[in-house]
C-alpha positions in Angstrom: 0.0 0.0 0.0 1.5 3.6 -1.0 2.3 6.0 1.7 -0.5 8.6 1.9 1.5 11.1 0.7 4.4 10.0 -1.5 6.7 12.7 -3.3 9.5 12.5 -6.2 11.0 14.7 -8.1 11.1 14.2 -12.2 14.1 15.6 -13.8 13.1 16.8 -17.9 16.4 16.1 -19.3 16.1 11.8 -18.0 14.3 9.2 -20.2 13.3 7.7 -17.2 12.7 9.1 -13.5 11.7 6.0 -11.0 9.7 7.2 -8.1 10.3 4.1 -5.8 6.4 3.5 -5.3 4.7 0.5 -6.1 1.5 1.1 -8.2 -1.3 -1.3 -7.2 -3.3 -2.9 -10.2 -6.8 -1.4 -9.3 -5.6 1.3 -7.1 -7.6 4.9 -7.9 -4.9 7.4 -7.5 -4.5 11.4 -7.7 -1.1 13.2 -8.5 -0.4 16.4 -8.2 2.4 18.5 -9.8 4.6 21.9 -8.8 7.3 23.1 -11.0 10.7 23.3 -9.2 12.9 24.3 -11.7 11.8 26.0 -15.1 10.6 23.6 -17.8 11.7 23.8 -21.1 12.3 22.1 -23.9 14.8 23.4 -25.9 14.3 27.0 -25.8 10.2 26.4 -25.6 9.2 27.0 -22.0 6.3 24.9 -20.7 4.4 23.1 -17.8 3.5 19.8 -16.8 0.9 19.9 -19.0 2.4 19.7 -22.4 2.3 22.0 -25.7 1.1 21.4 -29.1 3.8 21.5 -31.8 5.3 25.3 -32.5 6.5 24.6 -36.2 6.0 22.6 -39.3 9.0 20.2 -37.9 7.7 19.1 -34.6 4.0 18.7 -36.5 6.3 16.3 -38.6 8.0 14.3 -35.9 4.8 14.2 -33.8 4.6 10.4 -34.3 8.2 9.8 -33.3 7.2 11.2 -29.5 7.2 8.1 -27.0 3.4 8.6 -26.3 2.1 10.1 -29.9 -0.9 11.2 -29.0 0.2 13.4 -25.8 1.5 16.4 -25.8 5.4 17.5 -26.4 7.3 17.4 -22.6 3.2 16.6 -21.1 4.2 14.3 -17.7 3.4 11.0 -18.6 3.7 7.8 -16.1 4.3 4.0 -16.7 4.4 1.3 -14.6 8.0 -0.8 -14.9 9.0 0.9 -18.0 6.3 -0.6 -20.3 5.4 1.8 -23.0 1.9 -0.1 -23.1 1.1 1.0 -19.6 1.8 4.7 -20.5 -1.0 7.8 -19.0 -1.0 11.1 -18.9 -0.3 12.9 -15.4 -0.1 16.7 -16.6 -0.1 19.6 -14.0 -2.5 17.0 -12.1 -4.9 13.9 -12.6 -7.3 13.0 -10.0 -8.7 9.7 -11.2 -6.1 7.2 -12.4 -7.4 3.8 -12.1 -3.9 1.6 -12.4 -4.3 -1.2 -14.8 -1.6 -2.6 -14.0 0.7 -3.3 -10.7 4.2 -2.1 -10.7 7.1 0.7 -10.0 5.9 4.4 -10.9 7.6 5.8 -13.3 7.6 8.9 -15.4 9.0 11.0 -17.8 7.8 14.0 -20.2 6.8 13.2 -23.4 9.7 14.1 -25.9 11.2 11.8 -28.5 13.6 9.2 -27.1 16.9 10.7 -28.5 16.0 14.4 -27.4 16.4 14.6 -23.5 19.4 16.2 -23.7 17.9 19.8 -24.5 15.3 19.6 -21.7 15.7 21.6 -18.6 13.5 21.4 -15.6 12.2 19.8 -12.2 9.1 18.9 -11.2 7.9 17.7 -7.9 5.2 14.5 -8.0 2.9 13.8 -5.5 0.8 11.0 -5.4 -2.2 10.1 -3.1 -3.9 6.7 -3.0 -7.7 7.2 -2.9 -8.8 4.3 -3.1 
């Protein structure tokens, strides 16, 4: 069972940031976000919560971004590094249902060989609500 309260910090520039909390398959869990450190991508500031493509490029490379249908640099988690168990967190999610059992982690959504431009540092929370 997760602590009630159960913080991590998500550094932009890693592929992966492990939180050290098991996930429980059926679990109902809320995360909230606060920006430590400035996010950016590149020299595109942002927030937990993503941004559409700013030029004909990224609109191009869309489908090469580990979770394709979020967001550029949205928070995304996974459970155990599986791809297949990928969901969006954002600035904050109040409802995840986990599919699945396994270690938290997360990661913003960017395309696997471009972590080195990212700057930033959020802080995760999660609460177990059920």
């Amino acid at each position: 069972m997760p602590a009630e309260n159960y913080s991590f910090d998500v550094w932009a520039e890693k592929k992966w940031n492990p939180s050290g909390l098991l996930i429980e398959q059926g679990g109902i869990y809320e995360f909230r976000t606060e920006v430590l450190e400035d996010l950016s991508d590149a020299s595109i500031p942002c927030t937990p919560d993503g941004f559409d493509s700013v030029n004909i490029l990224m609109t191009l490379t869309e489908w090469l971004r580990r979770a394709p249908s979020d967001k550029w640099f949205c928070l995304m988690g996974t459970q155990n590094f599986k791809m297949t168990t990928a969901f969006t967190i954002g600035s904050a999610r109040r409802d995840y249902k986990a599919n699945h059992s396994g270690e938290l982690m997360c990661f913003v959504n960017d395309v696997s060989g471009f972590y080195f431009n990212n700057k930033g540092r959020i802080s995760v929370t999660v609460i177990r609500i059920e």
